[in-house]
C-alpha positions as CSV (number, residue, x, y, z in Angstrom):
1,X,19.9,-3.2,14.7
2,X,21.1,0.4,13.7
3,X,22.2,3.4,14.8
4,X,22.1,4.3,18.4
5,X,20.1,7.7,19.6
6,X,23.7,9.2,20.5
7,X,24.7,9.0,17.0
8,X,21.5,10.6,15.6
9,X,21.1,13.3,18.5
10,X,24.9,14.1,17.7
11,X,24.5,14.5,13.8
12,X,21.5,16.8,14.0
13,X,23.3,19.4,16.4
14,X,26.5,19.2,14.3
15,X,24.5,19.8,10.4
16,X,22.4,23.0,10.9
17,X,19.5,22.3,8.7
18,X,19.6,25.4,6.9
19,X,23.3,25.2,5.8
20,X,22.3,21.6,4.4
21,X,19.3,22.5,2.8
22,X,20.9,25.8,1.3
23,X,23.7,23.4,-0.6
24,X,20.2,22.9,-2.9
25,X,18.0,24.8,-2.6
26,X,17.5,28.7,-2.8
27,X,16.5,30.1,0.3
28,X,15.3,33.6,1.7
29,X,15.0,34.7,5.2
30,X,11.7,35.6,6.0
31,X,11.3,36.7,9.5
32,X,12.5,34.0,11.4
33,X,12.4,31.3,9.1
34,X,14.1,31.0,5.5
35,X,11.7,30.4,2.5
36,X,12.7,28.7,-0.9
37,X,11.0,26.4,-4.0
38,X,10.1,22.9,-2.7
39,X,12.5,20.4,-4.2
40,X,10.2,17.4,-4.1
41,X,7.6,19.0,-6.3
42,X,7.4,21.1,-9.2
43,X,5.6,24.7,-7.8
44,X,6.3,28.3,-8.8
45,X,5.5,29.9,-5.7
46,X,7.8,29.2,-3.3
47,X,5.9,27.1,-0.1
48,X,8.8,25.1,1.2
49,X,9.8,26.7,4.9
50,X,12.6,26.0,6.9
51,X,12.5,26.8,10.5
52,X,16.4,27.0,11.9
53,X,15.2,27.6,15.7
54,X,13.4,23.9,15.1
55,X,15.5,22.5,12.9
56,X,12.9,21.4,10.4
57,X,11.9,22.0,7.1
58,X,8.2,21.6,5.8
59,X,6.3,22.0,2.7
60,X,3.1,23.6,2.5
61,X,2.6,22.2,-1.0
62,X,3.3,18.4,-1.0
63,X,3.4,17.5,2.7
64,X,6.8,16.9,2.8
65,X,8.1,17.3,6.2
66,X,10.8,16.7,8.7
67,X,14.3,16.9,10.2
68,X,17.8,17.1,9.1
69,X,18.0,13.6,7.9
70,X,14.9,12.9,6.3
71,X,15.8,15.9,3.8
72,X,18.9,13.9,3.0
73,X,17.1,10.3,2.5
74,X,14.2,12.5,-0.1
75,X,16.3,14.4,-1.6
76,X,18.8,11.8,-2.4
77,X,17.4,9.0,-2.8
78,X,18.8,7.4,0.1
79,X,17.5,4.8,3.4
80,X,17.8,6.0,6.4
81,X,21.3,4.5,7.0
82,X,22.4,5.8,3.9
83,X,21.3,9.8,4.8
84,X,23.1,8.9,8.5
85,X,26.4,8.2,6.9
86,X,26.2,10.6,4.3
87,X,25.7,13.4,7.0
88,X,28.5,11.8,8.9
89,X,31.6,11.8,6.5
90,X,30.4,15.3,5.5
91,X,30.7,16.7,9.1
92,X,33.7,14.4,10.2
93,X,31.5,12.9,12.4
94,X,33.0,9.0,12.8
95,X,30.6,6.3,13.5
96,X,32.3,4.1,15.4
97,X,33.8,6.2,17.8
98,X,30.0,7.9,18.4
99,X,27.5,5.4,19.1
100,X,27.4,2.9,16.2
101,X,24.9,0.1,17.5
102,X,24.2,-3.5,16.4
103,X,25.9,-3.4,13.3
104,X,29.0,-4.9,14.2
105,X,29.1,-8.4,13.2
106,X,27.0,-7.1,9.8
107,X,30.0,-4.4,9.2
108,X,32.9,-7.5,9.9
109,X,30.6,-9.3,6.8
110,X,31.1,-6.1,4.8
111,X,34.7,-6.1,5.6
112,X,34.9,-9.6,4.4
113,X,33.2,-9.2,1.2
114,X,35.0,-5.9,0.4
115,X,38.4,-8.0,0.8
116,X,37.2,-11.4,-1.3
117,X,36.1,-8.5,-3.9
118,X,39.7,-6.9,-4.2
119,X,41.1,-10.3,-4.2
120,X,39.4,-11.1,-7.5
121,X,40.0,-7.8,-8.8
122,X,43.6,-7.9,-8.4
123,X,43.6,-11.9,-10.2
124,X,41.5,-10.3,-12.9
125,X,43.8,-7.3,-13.8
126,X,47.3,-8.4,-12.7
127,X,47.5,-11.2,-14.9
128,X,46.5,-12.5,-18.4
129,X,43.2,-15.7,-17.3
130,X,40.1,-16.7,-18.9
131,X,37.9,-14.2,-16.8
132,X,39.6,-11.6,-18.7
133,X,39.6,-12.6,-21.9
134,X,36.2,-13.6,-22.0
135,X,35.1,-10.1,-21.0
136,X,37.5,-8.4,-23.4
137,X,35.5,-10.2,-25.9
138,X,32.4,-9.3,-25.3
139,X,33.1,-6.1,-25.8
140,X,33.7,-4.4,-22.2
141,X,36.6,-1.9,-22.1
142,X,39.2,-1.8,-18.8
143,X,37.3,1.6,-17.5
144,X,33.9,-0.5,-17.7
145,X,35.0,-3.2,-15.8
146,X,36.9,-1.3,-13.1
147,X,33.6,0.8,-12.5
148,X,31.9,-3.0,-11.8
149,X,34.6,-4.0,-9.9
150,X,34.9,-7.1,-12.2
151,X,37.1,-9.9,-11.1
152,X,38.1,-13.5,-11.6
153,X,38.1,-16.7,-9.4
154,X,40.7,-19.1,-10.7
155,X,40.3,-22.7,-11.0
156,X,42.4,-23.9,-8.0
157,X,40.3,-25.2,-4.7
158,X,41.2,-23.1,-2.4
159,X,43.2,-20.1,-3.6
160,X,40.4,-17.1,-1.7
161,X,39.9,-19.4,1.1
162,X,43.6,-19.9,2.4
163,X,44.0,-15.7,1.1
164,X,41.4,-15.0,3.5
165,X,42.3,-17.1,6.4
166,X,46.2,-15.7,6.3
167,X,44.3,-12.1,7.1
168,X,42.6,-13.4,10.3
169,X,38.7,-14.6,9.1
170,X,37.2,-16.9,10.6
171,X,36.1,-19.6,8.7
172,X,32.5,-19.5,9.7
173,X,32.1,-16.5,8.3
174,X,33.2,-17.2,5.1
175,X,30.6,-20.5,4.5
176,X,27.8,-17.8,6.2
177,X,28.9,-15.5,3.1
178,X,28.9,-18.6,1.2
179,X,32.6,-17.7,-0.3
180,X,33.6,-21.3,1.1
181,X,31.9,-24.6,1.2
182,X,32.3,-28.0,3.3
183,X,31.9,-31.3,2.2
184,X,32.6,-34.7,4.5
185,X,35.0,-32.1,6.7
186,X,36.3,-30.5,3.7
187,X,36.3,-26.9,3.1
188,X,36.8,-25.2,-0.5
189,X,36.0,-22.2,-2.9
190,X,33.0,-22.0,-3.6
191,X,33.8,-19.7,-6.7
192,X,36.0,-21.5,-9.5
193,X,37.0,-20.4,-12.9
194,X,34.4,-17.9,-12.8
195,X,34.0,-14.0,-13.8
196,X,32.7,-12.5,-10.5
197,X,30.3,-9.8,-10.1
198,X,30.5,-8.3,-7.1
199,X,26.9,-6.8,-5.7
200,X,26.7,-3.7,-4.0
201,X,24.3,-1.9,-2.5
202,X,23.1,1.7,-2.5
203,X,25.3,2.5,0.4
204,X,28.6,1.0,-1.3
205,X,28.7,-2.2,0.7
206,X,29.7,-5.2,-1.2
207,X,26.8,-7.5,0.0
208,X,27.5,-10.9,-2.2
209,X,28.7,-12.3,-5.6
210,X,27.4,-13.1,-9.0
211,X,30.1,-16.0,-10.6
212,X,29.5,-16.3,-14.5
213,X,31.4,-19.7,-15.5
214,X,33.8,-20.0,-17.7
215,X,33.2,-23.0,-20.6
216,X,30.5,-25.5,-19.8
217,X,30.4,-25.4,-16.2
218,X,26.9,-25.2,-14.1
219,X,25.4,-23.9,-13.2
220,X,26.1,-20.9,-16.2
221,X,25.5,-18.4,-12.9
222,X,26.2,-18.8,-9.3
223,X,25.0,-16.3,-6.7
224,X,25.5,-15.8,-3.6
225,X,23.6,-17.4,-0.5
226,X,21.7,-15.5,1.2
227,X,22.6,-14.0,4.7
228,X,22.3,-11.1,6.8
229,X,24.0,-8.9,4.7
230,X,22.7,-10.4,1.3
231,X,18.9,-10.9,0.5
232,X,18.6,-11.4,-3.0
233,X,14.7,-9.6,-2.8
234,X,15.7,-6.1,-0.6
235,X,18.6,-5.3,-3.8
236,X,19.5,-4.4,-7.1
237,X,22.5,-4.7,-9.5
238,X,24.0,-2.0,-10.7
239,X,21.9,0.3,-8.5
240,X,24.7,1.7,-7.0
241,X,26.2,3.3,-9.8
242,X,22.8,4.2,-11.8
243,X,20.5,5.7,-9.3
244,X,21.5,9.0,-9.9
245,X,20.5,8.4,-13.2
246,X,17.7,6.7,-13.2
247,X,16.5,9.4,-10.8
248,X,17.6,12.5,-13.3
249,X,15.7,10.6,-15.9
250,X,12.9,9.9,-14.1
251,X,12.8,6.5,-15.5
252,X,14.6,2.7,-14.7
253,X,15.1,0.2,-17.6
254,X,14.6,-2.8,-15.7
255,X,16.9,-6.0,-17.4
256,X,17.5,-9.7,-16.4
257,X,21.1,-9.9,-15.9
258,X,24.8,-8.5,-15.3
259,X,25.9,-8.8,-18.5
260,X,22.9,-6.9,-19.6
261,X,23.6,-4.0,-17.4
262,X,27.1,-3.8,-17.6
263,X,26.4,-3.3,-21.7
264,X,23.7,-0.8,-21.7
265,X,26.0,1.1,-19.1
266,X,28.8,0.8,-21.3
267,X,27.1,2.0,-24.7
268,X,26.0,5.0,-22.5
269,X,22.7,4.3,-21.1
270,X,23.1,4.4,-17.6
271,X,19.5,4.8,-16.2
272,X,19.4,0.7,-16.0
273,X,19.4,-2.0,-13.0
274,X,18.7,-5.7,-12.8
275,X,17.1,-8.2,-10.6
276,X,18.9,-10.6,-8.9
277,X,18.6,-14.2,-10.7
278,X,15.3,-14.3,-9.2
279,X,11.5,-13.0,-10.1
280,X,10.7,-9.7,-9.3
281,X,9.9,-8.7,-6.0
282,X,7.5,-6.5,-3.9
283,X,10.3,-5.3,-2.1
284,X,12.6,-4.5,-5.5
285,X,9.3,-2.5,-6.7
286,X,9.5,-0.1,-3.7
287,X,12.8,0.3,-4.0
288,X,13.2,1.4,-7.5
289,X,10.1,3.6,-6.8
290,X,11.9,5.7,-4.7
291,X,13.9,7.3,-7.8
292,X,11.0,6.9,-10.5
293,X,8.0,5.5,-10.9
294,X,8.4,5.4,-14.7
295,X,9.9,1.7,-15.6
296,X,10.6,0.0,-18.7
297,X,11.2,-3.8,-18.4
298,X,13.7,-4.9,-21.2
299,X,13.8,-8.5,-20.3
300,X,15.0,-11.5,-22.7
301,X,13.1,-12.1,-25.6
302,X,12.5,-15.8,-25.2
303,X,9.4,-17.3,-23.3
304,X,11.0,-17.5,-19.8
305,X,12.0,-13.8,-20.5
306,X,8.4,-13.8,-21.4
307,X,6.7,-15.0,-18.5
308,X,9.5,-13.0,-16.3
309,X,8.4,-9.5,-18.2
310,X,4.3,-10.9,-16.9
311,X,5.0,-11.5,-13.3
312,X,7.3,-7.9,-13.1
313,X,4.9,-5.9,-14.7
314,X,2.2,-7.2,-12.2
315,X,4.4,-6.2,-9.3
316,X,5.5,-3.2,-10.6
317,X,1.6,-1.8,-11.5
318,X,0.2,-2.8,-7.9
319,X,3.3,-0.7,-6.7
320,X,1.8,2.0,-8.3
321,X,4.2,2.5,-11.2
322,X,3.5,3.4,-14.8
323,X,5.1,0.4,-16.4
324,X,6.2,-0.1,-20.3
325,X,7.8,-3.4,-22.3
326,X,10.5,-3.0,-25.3
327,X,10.2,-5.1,-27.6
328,X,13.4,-6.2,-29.2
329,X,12.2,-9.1,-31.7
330,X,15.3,-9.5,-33.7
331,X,17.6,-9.8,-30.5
332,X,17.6,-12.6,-27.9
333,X,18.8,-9.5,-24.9
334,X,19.3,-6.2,-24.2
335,X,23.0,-6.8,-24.7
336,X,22.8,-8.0,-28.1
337,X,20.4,-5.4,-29.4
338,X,22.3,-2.8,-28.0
339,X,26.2,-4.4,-29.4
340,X,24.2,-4.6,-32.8
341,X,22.5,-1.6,-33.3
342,X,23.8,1.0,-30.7
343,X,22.6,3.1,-28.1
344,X,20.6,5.7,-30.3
345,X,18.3,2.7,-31.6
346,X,18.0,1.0,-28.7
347,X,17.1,4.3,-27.0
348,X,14.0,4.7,-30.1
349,X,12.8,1.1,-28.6
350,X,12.7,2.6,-25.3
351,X,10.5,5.2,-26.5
352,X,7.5,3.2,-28.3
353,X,7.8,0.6,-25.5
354,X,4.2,-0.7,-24.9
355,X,2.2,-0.2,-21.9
356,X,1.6,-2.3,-19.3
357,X,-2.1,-2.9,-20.5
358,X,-1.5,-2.6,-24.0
359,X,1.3,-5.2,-23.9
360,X,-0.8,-7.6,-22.4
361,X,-3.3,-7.6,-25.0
362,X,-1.3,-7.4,-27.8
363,X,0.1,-11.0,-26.3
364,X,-3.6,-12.0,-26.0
365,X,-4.2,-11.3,-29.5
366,X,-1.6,-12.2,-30.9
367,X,-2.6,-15.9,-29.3
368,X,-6.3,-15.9,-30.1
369,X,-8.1,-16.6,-33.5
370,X,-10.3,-13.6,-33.1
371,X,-11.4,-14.2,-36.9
372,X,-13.7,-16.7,-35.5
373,X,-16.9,-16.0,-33.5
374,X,-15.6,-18.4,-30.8
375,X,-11.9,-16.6,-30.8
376,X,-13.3,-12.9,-30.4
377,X,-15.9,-14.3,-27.3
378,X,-12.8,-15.9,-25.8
379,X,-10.0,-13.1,-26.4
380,X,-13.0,-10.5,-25.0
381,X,-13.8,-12.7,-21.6
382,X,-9.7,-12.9,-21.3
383,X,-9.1,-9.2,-22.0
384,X,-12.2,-8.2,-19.5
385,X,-10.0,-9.6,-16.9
386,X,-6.6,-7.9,-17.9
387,X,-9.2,-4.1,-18.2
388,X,-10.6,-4.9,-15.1
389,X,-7.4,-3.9,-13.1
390,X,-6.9,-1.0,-14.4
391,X,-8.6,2.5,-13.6
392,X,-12.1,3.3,-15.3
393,X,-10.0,5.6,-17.3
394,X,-7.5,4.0,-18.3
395,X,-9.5,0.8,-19.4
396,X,-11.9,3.2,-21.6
397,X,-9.5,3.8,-24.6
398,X,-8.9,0.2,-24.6
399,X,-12.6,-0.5,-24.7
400,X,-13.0,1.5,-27.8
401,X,-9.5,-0.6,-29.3
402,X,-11.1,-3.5,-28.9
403,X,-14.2,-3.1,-29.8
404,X,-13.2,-2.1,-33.4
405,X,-11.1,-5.3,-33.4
406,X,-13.6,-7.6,-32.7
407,X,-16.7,-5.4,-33.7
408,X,-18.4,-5.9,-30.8
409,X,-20.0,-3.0,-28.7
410,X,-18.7,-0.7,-26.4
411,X,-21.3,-1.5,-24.1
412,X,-21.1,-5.0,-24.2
413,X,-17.3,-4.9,-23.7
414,X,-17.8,-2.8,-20.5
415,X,-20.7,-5.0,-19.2
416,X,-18.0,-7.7,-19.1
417,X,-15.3,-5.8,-17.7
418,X,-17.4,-4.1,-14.5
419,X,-21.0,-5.0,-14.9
420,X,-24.4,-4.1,-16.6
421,X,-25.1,-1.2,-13.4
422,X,-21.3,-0.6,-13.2
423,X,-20.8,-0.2,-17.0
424,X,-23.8,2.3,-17.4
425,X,-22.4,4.9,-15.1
426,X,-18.8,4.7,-16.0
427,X,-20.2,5.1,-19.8
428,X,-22.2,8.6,-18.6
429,X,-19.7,9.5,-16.7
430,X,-17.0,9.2,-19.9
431,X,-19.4,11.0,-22.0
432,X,-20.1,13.8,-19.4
433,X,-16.3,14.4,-18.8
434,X,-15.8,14.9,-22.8
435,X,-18.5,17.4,-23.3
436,X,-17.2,19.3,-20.6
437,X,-13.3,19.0,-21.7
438,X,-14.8,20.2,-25.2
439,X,-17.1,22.9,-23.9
440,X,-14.0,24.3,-21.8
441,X,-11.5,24.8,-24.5
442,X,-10.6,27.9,-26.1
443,X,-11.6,28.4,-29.8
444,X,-10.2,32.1,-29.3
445,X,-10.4,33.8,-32.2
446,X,-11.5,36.4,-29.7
447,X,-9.8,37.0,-26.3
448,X,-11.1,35.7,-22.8
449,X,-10.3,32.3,-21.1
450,X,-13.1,29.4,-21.5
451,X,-14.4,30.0,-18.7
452,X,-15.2,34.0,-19.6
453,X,-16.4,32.9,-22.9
454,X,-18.8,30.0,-21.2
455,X,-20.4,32.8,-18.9
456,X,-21.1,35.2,-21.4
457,X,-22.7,32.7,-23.9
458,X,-24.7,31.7,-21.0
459,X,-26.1,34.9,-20.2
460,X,-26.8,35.2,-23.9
461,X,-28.9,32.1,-23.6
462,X,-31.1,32.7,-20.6
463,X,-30.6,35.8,-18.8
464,X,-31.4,34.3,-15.5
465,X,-27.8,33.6,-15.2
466,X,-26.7,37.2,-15.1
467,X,-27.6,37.9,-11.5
468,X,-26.0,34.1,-10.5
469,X,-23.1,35.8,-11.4
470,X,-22.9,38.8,-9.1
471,X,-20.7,36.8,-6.5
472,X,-18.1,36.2,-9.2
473,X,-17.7,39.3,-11.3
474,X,-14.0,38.5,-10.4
475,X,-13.8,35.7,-13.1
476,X,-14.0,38.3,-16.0
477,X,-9.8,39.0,-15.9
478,X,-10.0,40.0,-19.8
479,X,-11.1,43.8,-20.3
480,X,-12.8,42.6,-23.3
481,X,-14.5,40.0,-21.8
482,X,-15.2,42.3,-18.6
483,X,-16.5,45.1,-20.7
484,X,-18.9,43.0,-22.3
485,X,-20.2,41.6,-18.8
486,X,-20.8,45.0,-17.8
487,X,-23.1,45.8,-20.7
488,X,-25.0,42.5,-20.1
489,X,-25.6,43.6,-16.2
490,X,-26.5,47.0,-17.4
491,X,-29.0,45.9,-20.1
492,X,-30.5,43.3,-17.5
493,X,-34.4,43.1,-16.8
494,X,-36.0,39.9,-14.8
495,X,-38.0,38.2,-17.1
496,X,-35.9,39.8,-20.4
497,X,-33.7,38.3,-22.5
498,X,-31.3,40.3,-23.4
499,X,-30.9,42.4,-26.6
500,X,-27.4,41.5,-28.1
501,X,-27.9,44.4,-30.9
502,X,-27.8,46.8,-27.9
503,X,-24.9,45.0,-26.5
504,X,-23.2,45.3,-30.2
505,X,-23.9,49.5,-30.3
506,X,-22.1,49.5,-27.1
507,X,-18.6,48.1,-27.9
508,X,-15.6,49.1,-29.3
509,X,-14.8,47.1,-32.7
510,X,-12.1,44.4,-31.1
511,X,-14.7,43.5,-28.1
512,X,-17.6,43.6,-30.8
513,X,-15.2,40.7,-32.1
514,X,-15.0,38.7,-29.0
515,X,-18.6,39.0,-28.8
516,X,-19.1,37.5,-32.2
517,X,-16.8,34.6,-32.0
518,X,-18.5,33.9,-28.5
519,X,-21.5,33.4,-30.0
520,X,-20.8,31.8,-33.3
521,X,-18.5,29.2,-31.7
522,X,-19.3,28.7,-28.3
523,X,-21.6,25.6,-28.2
524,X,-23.9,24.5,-24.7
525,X,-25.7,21.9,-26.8
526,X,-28.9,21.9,-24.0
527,X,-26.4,22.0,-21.0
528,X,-26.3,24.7,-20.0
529,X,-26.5,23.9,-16.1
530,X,-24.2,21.5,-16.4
531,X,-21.6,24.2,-18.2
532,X,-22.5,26.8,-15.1
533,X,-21.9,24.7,-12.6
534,X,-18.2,23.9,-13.6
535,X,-17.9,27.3,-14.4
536,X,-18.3,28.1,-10.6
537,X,-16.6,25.0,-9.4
538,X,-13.2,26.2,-10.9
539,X,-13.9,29.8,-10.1
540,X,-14.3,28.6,-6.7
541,X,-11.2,26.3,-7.3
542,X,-9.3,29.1,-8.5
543,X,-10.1,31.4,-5.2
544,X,-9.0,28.4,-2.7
545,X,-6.0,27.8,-4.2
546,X,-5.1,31.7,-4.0
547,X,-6.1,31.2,-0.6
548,X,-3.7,28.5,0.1
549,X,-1.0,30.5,-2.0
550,X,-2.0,33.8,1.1
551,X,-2.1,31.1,4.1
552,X,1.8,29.6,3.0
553,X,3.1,33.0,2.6
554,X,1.9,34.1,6.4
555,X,2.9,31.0,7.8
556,X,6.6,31.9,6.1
557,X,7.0,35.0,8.5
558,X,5.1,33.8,11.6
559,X,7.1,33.1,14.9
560,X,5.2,30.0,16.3
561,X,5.5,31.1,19.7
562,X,4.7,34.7,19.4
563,X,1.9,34.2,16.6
564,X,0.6,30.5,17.5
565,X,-2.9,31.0,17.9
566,X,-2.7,32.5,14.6
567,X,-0.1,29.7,13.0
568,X,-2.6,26.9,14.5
569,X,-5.6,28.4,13.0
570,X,-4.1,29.4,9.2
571,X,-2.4,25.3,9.3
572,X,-6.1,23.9,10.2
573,X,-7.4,26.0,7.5
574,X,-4.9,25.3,4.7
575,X,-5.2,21.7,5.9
576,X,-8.5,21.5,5.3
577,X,-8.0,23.2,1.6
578,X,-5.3,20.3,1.1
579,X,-7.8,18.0,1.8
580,X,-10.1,19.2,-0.6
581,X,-7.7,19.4,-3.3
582,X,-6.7,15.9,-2.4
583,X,-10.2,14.8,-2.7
584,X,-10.8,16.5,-6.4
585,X,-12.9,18.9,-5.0
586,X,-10.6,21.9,-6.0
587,X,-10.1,21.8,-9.1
């Protein structure tokens, strides 16, 4: 099911790529293509090129490449259907008279929904009922509720149901919605005396219902069936209004329910969705990872809200995303807290939300006697397991957390977590990535980058390394720094070390400075090699990503068919330099 090829094939000779593109993004013409900053990554030099004889745009910083309509669905956040009719109402281009395929019957559902939804719009705001009122009390103002769509089901049997059939639908289509129920031959309203929340999904289709009762009815919340149109584990609520949002602020706060959303959206924080009355999903994950992959789950704060916030942030971190809890103690749910203390406080909560990791453990400790010798070997074995998830990395600084809470060793906290063999090289391998971090900051008091200031101090210290350094002479960029190499060279004798007063007599009181502050504060402490040879791997670096800078630029004013020998040869090479970045190998 979709759209057919005509429909495609006819919106990509109607949108020229360059005009769509140019709506956002700067461009320049550049021989025959037009050249601008990539959009999907942050990059000062401009890589991304957009060919108008081809139609295609590609990025020769991130990857990112393709057509007319995958611009559209990246740069907007949208599915592929989504970017298609997008593209279509801006051209005038109508679907159903071009080639719209398979999606029929699915668009008579929408229809359908679309029409039950105005009907309980129009009994929530024409009239004075118990849907209203109990909204109006908690708080939500007639702007708020139209953006939701709110409406109200009344408590007669079959009020939508004889609505719906006096416009023409069928009856099986309303019990495959599930607006309509049978029982022993009799058909009814499935939604009675309830607020209804009407989902809908990222392209504006209503897809299904939400029915909050009104009184002690159960259950409290009735959702829609599932059916082609509606699976509860592909959507969202509130998605369609907050993915802008949550996509400018590069972060979702993730709740339990309507009500929840509806608040938070109301008091001003709009970067906020919920899941659908069910447990998070794989398929939810993805989807909210395609406008951030920063979440914070904001769930209820009693122990099934507990157990939900566990299994989400589970999904969430094998989804890849960085995920964080709030923690809102004093409040049962999001809308509470927020009603209580407004939208600046709750927005401070947001901020010191925990970690994914970090939340976990605190709820380990926070269940384990570790003032006992049998608690702390307990809370350890269970917090291996939680550390032994997470990256190397990431599960060192919660090594050393632990290890003071418990006052057991590093060592024997990592042996648990990955191993006696494992835990040995991870440990070198910490310790060997600090001294270098340290070696390679600047202490500058004098002038030159770290890695000037490194090279000089080791040709102080052994003077072997002075002719290792012909190849990259390059690296000295500060004259000070430059001028002091030079005198090095120039004092240089195999088998010599070399005689800093003489360097001293040659300089000119500010490099004599440099000099002195190289010396005093930059420290090899007996590794030396080790300092070199990340010396020369980001020199090295440093060239191949110039290089990759020179191979986008010609690539920007090549004509593929004139120049291809030339265009295949300088894509192969940068290719290969991705790689190599991709790999760590360019640093």
């Amino acid at each position: 099911m979709g759209y057919s090829g005509n429909i495609v094939e006819e919106i990509k000779s109607r949108c020229n790529i360059v005009d769509v593109i140019g709506r956002t993004v700067s461009l320049k013409k550049m021989g025959i293509n037009h050249k601008g900053l990539c959009p999907f990554h942050n990059e000062k030099t401009p890589s991304f090129i957009v060919s108008e004889e081809r139609q295609h745009f590609t990025c020769y910083g991130c990857g990112a490449t393709g057509d007319v309509i995958e611009f559209v669905q990246r740069y907007h956040n949208l599915d592929f259907f989504g970017a298609v009719e997008r593209l279509a109402g801006e051209y005038g281009i109508d679907l159903e008279k071009s080639g719209y395929a398979g999606e029929g019957k699915k668009e008579r559902l929408y229809e359908i929904n679309r029409e039950a939804a105005a009907y309980f719009y129009k009994v929530f705001t024409e009239n004075k009922n118990p849907g209203r009122d109990y909204m109006e009390k908690r708080g939500f103002t007639t702007s708020t509720l139209r953006k939701f769509g709110i409406g109200y089901a009344d408590p007669e049997w079959h009020s939508l149901y004889e609505y719906l059939t006096a416009k023409g639908v069928e009856k099986e289509h309303l019990l495959a919605l599930g607006l309509i129920s049978e029982s022993k031959g009799k058909l009814y309203d499935k939604y009675r005396n309830r607020v209804m929340f009407p989902i809908i999904n990222t392209r504006g289709k209503v897809i299904g219902f939400g029915g909050r009762a009104i009184g002690d009815d159960t259950p409290k919340y009735l959702n829609s069936q599932e059916s082609s149109v509606f699976l509860k584990k592909n959507n969202l609520y509130g998605l369609n209004l907050t993915r802008q949002e949550i996509n400018k602020e590069d972060c979702a706060i993730l709740v339990e329910g309507y009500i929840d959303v509806m608040s938070l959206y109301h008091h001003g924080v709009r970067n906020v969705a919920a899941s659908l009355g069910t447990a998070l999903t794989e398929n939810q994950a993805a989807m909210l990872k395609r406008y951030t992959s920063n979440i914070v789950l904001s769930y209820d704060a009693d122990s099934a809200g507990q157990a939900a916030t566990l299994r989400g942030m589970d999904i969430l971190y094998n989804a890849g995303c960085k995920v964080r809890v709030l923690h809102q103690e004093e409040c049962k749910d999001p809308d509470e807290y927020i009603k209580k203390n407004g939208k600046e406080a709750f927005l401070d909560l947001v901020k010191v939300a925990k970690p994914f990791a970090e939340y976990k453990l605190d709820l380990l400790r926070d269940n384990s006697n570790i003032s006992t010798t049998e608690g702390r070997v307990n809370y350890l074995k269970a917090a291996a397991k939680i550390l032994k998830a997470l990256s190397p990395i990431e599960a060192d600084a919660y090594v050393r957390k632990i290890a003071a809470e418990t006052r057991i060793s590093e060592g024997a906290i990592r042996q648990e977590i990955f191993g006696r063999q494992n835990a040995d090289v991870i440990e070198r391998e910490q310790q060997q990535k600090t001294f270098t971090e340290k070696k390679l900051q600047s202490v500058a008091k004098g002038h030159g980058t770290p890695i000037e200031r490194n090279l000089i101090k080791l040709m102080l210290v052994k003077s072997d390394y002075v002719p290792k350094l012909e190849p990259y002479v390059d690296a000295f960029k500060d004259p000070d720094c430059f001028h002091i190499y030079q005198i090095i060279r120039n004092l240089y004798l195999p088998d010599e070390e070399i005689d800093t007063r003489r360097i001293f007599d040659s300089l000119l009181e500010e490099e004599a400075i440099t000099l002195k502050d190289i010396m005093e504060n930059v420290q090899l402490a007996d590794k030396d090699s080790h300092v070199f040879e990340d010396c020369i791997d980001r020199i090295k670096g440093s060239a191949k990503n110039r290089r990759m800078n020179e191979i986008i630029e010609m690539l920007s004013v090549l004509d593929e068919e004139k120049d291809g020998t030339a265009v295949v040869a300088l894509t192969k090479e940068l290719q290969e330099l991705q790689r190599e970045k991709n790999r760590g190998e360019i640093i």
